[in-house]
C-alpha positions in Angstrom: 26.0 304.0 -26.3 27.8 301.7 -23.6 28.4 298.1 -24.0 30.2 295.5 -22.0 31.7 292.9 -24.1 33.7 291.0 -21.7 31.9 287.7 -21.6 31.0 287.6 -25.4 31.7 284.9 -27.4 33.8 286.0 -30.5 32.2 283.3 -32.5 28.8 281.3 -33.1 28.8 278.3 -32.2 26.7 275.9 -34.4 24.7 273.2 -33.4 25.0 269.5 -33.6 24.1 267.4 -36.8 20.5 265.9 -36.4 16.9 266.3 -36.7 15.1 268.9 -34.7 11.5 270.6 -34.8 11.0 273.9 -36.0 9.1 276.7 -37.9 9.4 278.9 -40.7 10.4 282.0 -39.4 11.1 283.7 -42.8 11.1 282.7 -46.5 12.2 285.4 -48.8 12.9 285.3 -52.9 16.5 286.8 -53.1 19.3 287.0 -55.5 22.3 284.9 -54.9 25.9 286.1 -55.3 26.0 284.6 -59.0 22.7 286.9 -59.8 20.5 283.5 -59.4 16.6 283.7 -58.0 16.7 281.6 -54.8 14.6 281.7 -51.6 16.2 282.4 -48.2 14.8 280.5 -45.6 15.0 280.8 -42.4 13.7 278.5 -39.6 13.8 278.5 -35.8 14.2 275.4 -33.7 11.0 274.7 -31.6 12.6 271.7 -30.4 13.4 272.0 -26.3 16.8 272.1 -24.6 19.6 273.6 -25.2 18.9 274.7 -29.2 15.3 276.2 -28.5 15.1 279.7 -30.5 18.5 279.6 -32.8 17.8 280.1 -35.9 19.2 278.3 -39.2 19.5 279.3 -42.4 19.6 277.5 -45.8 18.9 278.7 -49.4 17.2 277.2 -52.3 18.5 278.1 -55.9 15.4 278.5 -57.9 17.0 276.9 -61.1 15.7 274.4 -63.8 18.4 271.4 -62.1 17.4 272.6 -58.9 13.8 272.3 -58.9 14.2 269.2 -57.1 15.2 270.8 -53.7 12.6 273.0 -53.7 10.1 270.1 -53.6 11.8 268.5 -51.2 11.5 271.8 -49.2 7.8 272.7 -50.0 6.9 268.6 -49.4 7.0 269.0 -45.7 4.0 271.3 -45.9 1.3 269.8 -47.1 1.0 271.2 -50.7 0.2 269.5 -53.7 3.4 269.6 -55.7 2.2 267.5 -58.7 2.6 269.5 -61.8 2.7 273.6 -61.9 2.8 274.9 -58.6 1.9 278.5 -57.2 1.9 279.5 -53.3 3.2 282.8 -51.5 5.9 282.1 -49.5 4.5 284.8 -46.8 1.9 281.6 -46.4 4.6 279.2 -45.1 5.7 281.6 -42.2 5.1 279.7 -39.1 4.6 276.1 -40.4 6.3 273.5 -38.7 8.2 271.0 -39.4 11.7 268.8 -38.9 14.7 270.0 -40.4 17.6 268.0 -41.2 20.6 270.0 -39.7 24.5 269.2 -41.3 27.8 270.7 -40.5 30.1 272.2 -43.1 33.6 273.9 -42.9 33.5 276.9 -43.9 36.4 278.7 -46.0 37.4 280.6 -43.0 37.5 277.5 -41.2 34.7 278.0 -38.9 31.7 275.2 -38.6 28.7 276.2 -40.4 25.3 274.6 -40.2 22.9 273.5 -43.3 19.5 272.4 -43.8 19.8 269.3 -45.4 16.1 269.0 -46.0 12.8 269.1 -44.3 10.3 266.7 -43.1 7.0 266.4 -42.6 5.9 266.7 -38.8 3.5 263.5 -38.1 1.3 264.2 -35.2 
């Protein structure tokens, strides 16, 4: 194979704090670093210009004291989250939404981005 790296980026560049559009594109039940269920989500920004088709990532610990910030992730979808709760997250692949998007340093220094929460999109 043959590639021509010359006007590659070294880095990713992330995108600006704010509030864009987008859709599940994945949301998978993992096993964090610690050895702690989470879901990986990932979503992809709908919203036009410059942004349109990156994807951002963010992870919800699936702990007793984090319970909270899964509701606030599943409460932008519709789905009853009064007492116990069962859904497949296959089911949420494609749903849209608004996503809160943060920057963080990261310990190498780059800029990272985070989904603060999500939103319910009113139509």
């Amino acid at each position: 194979m043959r590639f021509d790296f010359s006007d590659v980026q070294n880095t990713f560049e992330a995108i600006p704090a704010g509030t864009y559009e987008a859709s599940v594109f994945s949301c998978k039940q993992k096993t964090s670093s610690a050895g702690n269920p989470m879901l990986e989500w990932c979503f992809t920004i709908d919203s036009e210009g410059d942004y349109e088709g990156r994807r951002i990532f963010t992870n919800t610990p699936l702990l007793p004291q984090t319970m909270w910030r899964l509701k606030n992730m599943l409460g932008a979808f519709e789905l009853d989250l009064d007492g116990e709760v069962e859904f497949d997250s296959e089911d949420l692949i494609g749903e849209v939404c608004l996503i809160a998007v943060t920057q963080r340093q990261a310990p190498d220094g780059t800029t990272r981005n985070d989904v603060n929460r999500t939103i319910p999109l009113v139509e």
